[in-house]
KEKE-3310 file (N, C-alpha, C; in steps of 0.2 Angstrom, whole numbers, plus 5000, padded with zeros to 4 digits):
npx = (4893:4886:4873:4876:4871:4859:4865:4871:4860:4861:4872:4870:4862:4869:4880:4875:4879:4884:4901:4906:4901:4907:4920:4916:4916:4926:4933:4927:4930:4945:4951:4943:4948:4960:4971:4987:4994:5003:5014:5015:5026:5027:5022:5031:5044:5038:5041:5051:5058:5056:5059:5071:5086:5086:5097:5100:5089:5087:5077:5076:5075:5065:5054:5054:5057:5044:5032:5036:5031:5018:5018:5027:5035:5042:5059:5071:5083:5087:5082:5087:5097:5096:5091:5103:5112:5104:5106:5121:5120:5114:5123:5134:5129:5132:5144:5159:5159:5148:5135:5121:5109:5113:5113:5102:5091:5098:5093:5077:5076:5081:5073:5059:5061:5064:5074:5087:5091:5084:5071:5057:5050:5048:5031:5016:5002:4988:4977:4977:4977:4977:4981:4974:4974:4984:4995:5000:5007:5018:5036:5045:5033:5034:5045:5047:5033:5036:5025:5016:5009:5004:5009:5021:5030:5034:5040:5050:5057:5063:5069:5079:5086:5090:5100:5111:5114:5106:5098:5082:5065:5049:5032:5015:4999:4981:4977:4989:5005:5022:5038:5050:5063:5076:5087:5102:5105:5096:5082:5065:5057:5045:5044:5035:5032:5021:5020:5030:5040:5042:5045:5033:5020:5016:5003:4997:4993:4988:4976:4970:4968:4961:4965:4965:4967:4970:4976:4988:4993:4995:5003:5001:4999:5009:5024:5041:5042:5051:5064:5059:5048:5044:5048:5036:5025:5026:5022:5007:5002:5004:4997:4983:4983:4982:4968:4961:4964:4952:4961:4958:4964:4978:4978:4977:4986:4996:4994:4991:5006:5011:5006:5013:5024:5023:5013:5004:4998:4986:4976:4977:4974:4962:4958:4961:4950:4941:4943:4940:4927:4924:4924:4915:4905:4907:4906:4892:4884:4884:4880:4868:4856:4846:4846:4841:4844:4857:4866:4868:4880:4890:4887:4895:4907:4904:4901:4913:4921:4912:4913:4927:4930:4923:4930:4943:4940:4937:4946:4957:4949:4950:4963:4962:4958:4948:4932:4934:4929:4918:4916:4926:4933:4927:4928:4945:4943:4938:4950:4963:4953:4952:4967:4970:4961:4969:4980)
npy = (5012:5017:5026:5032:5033:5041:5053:5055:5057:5069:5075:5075:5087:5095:5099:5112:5121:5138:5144:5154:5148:5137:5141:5149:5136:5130:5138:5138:5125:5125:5132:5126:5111:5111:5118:5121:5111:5108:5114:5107:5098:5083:5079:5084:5080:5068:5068:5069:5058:5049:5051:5052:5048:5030:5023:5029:5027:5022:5008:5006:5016:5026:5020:5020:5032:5036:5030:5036:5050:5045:5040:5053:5048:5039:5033:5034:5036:5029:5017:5013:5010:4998:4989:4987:4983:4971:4964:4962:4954:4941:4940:4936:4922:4913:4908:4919:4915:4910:4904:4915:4908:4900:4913:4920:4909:4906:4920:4918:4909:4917:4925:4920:4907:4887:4891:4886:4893:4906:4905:4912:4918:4929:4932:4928:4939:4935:4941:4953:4952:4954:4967:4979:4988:5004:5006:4994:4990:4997:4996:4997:4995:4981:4975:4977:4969:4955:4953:4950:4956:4956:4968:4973:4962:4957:4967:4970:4958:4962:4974:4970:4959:4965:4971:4962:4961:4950:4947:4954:4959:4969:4962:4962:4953:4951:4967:4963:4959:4950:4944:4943:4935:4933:4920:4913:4909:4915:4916:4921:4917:4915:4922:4919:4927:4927:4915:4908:4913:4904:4896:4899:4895:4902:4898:4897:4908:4913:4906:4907:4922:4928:4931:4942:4938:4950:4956:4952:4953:4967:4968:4972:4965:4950:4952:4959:4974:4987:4995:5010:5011:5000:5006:5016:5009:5007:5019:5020:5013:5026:5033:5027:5031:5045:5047:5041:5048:5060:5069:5070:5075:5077:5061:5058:5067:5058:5048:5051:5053:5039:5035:5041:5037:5023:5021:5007:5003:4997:4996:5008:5015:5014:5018:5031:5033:5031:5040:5052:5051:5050:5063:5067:5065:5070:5082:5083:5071:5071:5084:5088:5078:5077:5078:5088:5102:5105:5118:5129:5132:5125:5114:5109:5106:5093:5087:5085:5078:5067:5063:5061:5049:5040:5040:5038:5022:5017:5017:5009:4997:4994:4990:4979:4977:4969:4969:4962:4944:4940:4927:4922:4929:4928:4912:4917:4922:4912:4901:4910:4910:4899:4896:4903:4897:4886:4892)
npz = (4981:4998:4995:4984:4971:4975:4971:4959:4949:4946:4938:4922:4925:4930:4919:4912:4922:4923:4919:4927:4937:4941:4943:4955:4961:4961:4968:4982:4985:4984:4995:5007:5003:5001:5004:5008:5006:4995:5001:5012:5025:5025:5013:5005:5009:5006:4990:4988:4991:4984:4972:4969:4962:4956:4960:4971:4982:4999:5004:5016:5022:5017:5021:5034:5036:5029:5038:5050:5047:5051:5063:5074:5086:5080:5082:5069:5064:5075:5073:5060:5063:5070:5062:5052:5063:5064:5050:5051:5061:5054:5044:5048:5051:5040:5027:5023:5006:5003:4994:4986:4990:5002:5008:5007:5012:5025:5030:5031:5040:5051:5053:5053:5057:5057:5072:5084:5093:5093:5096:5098:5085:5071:5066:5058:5061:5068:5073:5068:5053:5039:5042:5044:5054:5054:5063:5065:5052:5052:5053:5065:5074:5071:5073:5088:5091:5085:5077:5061:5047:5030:5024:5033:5034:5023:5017:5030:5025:5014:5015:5024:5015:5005:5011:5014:5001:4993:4979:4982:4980:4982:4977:4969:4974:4972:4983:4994:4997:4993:4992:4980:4976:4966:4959:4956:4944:4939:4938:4945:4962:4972:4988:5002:5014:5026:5030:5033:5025:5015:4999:4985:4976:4958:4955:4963:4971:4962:4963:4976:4976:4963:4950:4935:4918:4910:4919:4924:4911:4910:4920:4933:4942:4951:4945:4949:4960:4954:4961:4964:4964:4972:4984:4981:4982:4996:5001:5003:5015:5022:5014:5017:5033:5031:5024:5033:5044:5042:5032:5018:5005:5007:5006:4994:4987:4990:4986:4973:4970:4971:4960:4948:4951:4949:4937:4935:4945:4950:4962:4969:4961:4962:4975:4974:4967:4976:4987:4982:4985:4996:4999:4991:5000:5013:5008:5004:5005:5016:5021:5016:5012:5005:4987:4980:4988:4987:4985:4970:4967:4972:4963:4951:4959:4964:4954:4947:4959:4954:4942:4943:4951:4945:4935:4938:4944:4932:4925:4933:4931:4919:4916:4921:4933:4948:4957:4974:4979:4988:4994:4994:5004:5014:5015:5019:5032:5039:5038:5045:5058:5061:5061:5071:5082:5087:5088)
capx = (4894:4881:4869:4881:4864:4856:4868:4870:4857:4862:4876:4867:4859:4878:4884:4872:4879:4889:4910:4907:4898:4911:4926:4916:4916:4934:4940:4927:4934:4954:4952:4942:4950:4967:4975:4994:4994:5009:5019:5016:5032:5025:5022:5038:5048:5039:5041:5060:5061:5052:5061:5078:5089:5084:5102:5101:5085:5087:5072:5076:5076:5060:5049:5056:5053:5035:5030:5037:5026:5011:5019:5033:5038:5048:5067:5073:5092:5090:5078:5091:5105:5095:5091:5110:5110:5101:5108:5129:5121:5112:5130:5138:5128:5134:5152:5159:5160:5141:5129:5115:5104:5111:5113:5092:5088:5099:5088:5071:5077:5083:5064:5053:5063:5064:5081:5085:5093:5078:5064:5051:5052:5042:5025:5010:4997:4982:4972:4976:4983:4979:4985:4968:4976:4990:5001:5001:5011:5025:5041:5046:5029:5035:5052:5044:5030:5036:5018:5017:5005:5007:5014:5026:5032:5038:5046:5055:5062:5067:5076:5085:5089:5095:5106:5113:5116:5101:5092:5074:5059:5040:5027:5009:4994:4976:4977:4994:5013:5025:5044:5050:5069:5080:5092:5111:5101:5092:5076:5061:5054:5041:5040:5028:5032:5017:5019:5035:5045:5042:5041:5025:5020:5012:4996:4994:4993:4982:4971:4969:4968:4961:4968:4962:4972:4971:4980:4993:4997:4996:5008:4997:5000:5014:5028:5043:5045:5058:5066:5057:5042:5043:5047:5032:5023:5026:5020:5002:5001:5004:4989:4980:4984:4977:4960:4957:4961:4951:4965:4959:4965:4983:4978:4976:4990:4999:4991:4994:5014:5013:5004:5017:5030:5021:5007:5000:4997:4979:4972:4979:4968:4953:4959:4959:4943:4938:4945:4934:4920:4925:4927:4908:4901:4910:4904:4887:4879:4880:4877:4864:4853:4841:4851:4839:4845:4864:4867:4870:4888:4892:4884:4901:4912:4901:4901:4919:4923:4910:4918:4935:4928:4922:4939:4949:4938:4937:4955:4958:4945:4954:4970:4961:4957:4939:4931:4937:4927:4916:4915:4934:4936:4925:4933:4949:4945:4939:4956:4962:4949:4956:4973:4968:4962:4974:4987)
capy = (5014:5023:5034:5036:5033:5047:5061:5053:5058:5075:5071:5079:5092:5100:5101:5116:5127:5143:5144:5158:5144:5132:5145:5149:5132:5128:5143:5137:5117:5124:5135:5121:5106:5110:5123:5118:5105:5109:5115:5101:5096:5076:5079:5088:5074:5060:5069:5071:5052:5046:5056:5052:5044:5024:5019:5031:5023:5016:5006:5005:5025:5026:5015:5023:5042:5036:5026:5044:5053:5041:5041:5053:5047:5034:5034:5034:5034:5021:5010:5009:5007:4991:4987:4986:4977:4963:4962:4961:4948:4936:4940:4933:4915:4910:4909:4925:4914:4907:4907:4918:4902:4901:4920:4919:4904:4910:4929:4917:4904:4918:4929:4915:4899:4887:4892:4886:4900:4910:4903:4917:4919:4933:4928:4932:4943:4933:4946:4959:4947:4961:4976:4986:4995:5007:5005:4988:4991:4999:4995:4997:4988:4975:4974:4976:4965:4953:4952:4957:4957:4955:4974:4974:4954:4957:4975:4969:4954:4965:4978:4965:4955:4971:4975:4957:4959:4948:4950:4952:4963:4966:4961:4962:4951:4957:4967:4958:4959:4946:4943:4940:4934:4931:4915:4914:4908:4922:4914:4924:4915:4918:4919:4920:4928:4928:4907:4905:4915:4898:4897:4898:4896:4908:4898:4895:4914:4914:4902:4911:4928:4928:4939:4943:4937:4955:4963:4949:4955:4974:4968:4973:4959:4945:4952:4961:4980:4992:4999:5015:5007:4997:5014:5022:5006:5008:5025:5017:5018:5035:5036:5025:5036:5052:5046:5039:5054:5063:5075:5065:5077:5073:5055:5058:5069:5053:5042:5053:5052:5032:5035:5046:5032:5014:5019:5001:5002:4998:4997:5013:5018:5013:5022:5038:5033:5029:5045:5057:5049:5051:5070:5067:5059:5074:5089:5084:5067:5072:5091:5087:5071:5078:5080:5094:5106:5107:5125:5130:5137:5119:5107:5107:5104:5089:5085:5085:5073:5058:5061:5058:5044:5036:5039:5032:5018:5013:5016:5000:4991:4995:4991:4970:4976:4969:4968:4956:4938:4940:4923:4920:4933:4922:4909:4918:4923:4907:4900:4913:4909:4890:4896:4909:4896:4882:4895)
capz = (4988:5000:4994:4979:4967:4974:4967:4950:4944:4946:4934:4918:4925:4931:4914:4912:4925:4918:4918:4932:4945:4942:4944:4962:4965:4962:4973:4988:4985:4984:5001:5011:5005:4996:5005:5012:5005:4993:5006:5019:5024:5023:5005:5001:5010:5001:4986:4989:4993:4978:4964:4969:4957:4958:4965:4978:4986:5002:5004:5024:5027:5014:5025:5040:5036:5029:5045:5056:5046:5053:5071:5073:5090:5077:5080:5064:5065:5080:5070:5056:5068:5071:5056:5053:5067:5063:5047:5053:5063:5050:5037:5052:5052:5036:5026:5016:5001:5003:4988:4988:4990:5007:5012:5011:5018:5035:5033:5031:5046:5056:5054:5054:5061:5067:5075:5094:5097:5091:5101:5095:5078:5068:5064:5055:5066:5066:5076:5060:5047:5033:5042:5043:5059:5051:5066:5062:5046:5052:5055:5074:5079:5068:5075:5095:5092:5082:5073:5055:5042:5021:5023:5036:5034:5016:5017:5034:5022:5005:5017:5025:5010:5001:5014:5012:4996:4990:4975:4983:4980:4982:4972:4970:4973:4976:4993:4998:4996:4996:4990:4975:4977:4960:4962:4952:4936:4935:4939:4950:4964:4976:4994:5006:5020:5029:5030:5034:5020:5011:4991:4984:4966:4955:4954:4972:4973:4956:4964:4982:4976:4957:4944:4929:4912:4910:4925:4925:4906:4911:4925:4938:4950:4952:4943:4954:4957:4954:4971:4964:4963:4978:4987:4981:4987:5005:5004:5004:5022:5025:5012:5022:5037:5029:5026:5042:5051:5038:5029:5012:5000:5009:5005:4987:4984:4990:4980:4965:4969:4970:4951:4945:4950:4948:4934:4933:4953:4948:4969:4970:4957:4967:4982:4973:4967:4983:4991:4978:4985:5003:4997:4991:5006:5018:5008:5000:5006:5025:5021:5010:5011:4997:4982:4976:4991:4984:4980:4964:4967:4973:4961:4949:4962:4967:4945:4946:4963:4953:4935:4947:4953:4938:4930:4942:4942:4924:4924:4935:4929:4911:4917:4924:4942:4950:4964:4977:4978:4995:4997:4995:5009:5022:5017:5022:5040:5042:5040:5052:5065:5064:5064:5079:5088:5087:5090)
cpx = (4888:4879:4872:4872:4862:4858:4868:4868:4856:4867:4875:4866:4866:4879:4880:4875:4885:4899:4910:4907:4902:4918:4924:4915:4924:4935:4938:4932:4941:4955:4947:4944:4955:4972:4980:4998:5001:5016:5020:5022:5031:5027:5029:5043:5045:5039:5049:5061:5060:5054:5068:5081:5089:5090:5103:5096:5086:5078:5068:5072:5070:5056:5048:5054:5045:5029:5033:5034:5021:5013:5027:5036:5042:5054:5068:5078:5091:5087:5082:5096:5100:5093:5097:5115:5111:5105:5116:5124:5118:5118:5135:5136:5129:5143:5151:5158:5153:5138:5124:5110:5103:5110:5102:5089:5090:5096:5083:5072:5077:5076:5060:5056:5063:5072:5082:5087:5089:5071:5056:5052:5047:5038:5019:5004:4990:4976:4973:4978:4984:4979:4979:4971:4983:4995:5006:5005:5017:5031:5042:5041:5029:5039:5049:5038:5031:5031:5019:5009:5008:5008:5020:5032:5036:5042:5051:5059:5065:5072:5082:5090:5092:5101:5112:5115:5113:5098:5085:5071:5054:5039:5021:5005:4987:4978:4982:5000:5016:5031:5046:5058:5071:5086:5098:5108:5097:5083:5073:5057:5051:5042:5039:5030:5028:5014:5026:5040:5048:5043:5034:5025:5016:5005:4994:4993:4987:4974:4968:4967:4966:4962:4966:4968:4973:4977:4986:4997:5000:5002:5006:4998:5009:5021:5034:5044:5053:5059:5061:5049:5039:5044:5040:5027:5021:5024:5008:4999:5001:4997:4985:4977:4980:4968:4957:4957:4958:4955:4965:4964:4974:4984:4980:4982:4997:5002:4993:5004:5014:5012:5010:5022:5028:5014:5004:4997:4990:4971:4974:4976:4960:4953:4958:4952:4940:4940:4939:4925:4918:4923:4918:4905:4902:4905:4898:4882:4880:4876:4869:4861:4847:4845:4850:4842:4852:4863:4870:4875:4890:4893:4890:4905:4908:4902:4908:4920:4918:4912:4925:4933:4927:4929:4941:4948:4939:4944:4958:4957:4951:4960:4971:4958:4949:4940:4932:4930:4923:4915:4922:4936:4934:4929:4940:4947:4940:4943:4959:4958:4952:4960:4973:4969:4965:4980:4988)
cpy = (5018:5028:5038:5040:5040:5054:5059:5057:5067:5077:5077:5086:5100:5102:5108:5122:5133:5141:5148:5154:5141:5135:5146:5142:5129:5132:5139:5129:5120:5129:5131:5115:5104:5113:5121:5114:5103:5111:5110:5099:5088:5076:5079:5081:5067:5062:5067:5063:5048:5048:5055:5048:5035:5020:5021:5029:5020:5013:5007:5012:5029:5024:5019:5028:5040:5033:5034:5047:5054:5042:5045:5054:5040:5038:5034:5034:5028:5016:5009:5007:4999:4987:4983:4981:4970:4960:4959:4953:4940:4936:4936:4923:4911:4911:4914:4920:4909:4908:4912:4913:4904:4908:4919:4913:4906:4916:4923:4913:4910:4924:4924:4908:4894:4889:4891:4889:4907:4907:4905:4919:4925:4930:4931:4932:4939:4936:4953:4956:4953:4967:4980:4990:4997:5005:4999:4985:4994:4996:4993:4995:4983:4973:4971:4970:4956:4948:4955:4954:4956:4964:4974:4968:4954:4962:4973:4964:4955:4969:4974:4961:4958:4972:4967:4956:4955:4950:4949:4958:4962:4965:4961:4957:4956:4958:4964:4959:4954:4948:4939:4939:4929:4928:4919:4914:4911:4920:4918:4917:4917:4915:4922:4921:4928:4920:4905:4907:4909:4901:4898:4898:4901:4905:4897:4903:4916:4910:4903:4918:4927:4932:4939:4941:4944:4960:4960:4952:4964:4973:4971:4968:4954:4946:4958:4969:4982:4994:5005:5015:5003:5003:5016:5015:5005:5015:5025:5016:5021:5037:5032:5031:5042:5052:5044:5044:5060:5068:5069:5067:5078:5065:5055:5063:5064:5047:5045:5053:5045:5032:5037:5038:5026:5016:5012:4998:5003:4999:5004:5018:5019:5017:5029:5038:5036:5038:5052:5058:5049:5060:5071:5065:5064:5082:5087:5079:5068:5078:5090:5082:5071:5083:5088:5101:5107:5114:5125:5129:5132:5115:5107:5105:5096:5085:5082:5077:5067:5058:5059:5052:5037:5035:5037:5024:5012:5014:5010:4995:4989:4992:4982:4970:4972:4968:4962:4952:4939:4934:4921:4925:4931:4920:4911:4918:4918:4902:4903:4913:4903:4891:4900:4903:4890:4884:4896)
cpz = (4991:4998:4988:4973:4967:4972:4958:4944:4943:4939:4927:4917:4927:4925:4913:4915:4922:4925:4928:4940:4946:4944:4956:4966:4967:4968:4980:4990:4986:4993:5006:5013:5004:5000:5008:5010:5000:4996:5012:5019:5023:5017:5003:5001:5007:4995:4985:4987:4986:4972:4967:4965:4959:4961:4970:4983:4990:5005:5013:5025:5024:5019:5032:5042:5035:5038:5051:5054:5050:5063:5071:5083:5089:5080:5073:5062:5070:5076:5063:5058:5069:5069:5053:5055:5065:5055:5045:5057:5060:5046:5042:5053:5045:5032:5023:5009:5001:5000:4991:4991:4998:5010:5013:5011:5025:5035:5033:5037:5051:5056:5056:5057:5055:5066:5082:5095:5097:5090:5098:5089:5075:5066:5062:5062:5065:5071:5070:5055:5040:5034:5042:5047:5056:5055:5067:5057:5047:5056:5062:5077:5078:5073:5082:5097:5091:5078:5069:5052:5034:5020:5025:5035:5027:5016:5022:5028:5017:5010:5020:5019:5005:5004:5014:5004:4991:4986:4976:4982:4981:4978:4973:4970:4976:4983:4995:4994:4997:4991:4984:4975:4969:4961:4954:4946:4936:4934:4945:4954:4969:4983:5000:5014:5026:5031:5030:5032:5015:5004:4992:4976:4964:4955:4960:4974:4967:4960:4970:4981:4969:4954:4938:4923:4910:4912:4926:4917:4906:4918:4933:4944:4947:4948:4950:4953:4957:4961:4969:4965:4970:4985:4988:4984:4995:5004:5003:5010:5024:5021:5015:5029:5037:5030:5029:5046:5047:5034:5021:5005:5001:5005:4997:4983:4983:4985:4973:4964:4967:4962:4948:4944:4949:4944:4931:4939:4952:4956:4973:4968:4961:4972:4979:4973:4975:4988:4990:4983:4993:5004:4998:4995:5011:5017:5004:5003:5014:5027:5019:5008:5006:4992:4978:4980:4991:4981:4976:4961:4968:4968:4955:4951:4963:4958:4947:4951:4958:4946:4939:4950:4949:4934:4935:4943:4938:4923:4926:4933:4919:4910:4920:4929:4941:4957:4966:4977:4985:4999:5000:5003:5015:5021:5020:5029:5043:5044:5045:5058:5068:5066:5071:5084:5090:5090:5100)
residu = (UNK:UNK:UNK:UNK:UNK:UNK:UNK:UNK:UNK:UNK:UNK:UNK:UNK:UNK:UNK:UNK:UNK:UNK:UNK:UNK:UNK:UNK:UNK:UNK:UNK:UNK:UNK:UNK:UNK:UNK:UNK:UNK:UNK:UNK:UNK:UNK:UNK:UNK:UNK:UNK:UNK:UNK:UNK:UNK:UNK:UNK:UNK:UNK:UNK:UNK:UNK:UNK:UNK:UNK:UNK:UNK:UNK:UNK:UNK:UNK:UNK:UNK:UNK:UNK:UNK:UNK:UNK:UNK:UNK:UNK:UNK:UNK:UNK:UNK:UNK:UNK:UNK:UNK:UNK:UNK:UNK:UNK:UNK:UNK:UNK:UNK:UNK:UNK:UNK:UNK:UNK:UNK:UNK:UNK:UNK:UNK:UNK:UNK:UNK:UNK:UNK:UNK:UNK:UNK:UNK:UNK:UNK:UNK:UNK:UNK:UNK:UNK:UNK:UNK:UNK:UNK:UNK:UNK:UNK:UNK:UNK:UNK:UNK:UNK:UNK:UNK:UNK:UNK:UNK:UNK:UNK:UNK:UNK:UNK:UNK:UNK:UNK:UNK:UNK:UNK:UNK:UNK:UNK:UNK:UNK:UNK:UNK:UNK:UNK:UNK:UNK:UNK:UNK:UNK:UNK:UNK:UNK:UNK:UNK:UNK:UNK:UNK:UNK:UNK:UNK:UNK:UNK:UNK:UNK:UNK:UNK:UNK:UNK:UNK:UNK:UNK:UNK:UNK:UNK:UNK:UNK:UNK:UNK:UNK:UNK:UNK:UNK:UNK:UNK:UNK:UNK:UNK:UNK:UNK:UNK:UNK:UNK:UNK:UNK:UNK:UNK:UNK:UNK:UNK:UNK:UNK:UNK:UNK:UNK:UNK:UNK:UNK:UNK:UNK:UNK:UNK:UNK:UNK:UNK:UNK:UNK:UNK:UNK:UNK:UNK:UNK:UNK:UNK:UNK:UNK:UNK:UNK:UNK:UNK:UNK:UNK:UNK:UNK:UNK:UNK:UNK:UNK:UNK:UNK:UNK:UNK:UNK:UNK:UNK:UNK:UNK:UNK:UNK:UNK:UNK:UNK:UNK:UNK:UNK:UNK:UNK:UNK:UNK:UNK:UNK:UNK:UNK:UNK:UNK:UNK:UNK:UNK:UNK:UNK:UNK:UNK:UNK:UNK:UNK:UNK:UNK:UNK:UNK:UNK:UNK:UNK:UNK:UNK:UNK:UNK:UNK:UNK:UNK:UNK:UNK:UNK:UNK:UNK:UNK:UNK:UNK:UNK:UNK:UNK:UNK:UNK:UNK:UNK:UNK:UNK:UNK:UNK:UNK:UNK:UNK:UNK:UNK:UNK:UNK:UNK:UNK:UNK:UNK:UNK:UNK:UNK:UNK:UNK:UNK:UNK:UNK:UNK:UNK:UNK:UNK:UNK:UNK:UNK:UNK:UNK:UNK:UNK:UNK)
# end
């Protein structure tokens, strides 16, 4: 990362400082960047949501309070009333005594098409395909726009297909969600909401996205969450959200909830990383562009954020993670460009 190099090498020289510098550096770090933050009602309410007994989860009402969070001129009772909605009315386009097969094939026709009576079908955003704008990921611009992303495309199709009665879940590829839907024989199948809510194979997502024999044995990628799991998934956003509008130490308390409940969420790892280093980058490489001019009283707290760094890190990597493929990620938004302009 920028300009990381040049604190590094500071790194040694901290261990040296006495008990008392590092005591006055704790106090300044928990009164500039800590303080509230256990009381937030945000927190509290995604703590509350996330620590319920895993049958009381509803997935819809999770998604919906985190997404109010981020904009709280969400509805949130009207947006499950239409949620509801939509789901009386897909239980209405097949028979009561319908396999499961058919109940999601009618949710995936009736999202994605084709259906003549559903003209406009939901479709992947190809002016944000991976969601980088938060508002882009929630819910109700999902609904209104009917543009999604590999957030918003998959969570719309497990809430629905929960409330149908279908046994569907998330799951993880690098950077991207998709559907993991369990047929009568007890078999997992993959699909891809963001293509039509098609199957898809495991190697065609191995072969797009690579994954370490590692992170697939650690369970890191392709296998399906838990609701509790898949909860604390969506709350990925909201940490999103925090560190953009800089309240990082928000972000990170976030992030350490999703840990608590999905410890193998190894891109979550990195975000904390990633957040340490935002923390360093705020109070030291803008304050301070010559590493020698760190005060004293400081230079532990400064120790601490790139030992957290470094460990949440090597945590991931431990865990299978790596850095994304640069080329693989042209190649993707050159597909995107094609499909842009063809569309």
């Amino acid at each position: 990362m920028p300009q990381v190099t040049r604190f590094l090498a500071l790194v040694f020289a901290l261990s040296c400082f006495s008990a008392s510098a590092q005591l006055q550096s704790t106090a300044i770090r928990d009164a500039a960047e800590y303080r509230g933050i256990a009381s937030d009602t945000r927190i509290k309410t995604l703590k509350a949501l996330l620590g319920q007994p895993e049958a009381d989860i509803d997935l819809a009402r999770v998604k919906l309070t985190i997404d109010h969070m981020i904009d709280p001129h969400i509805d949130v009772e009207g947006t499950l009333a239409q949620l509801d909605a939509m789901a009386n009315e897909i239980r209405r386009l097949y028979p009561a005594n319908a396999s499961k097969q058919v109940a999601v094939e009618t949710l995936r026709a009736y999202l994605h098409g084709p259906d003549p009576q559903r003209p406009h079908p939901f479709r992947y955003d190809l002016d944000d395909p991976q969601g980088t704008k938060v508002s882009n990921k929630l819910i109700p611009t999902y609904l209104k726009t009917k543009k999604g992303n590999c957030v918003s495309m998959p969570v719309l199709f497990v809430i629905l297909g929960q409330k149908l009665g279908i046994d569907v879940t998330l799951a993880r590829a690098p950077r991207h969600f998709f559907v993991k839907y369990r047929d009568t024989r007890g078999r997992f199948l993959n699909l891809e909401t963001t293509s039509g809510g098609f199957p898809r194979m495991d190697s065609s997502y191995q072969r797009d996205t690579p994954m370490t024999t590692k992170a697939l044995a650690n369970g890191v990628y392709m296998r399906p969450l838990s609701r509790r799991e898949a909860a604390a998934a969506m709350a990925e956003t909201l940490r999103q959200h925090f560190f953009e509008q800089g309240q990082v130490p928000h972000g990170l308390a976030v992030a350490s909830m999703m840990l608590e409940h999905a410890p193998d969420d190894a891109e979550t790892m990195v975000n904390q990383s990633y957040g340490y280093w935002l923390l360093e980058k705020k109070n030291f490489q803008a304050k301070y562009p010559n590493p020698n001019t760190i005060p004293h009283g400081l230079r532990p707290y400064l120790r601490d954020l790139q030992e957290k760094q470094a460990f949440w890190r090597s945590k991931a990597e431990a865990l299978g993670w790596h850095e994304p493929d640069p080329s693989r990620e042209e190649q993707y938004k050159q597909i995107v460009n094609k499909a842009r302009s063809a569309s």
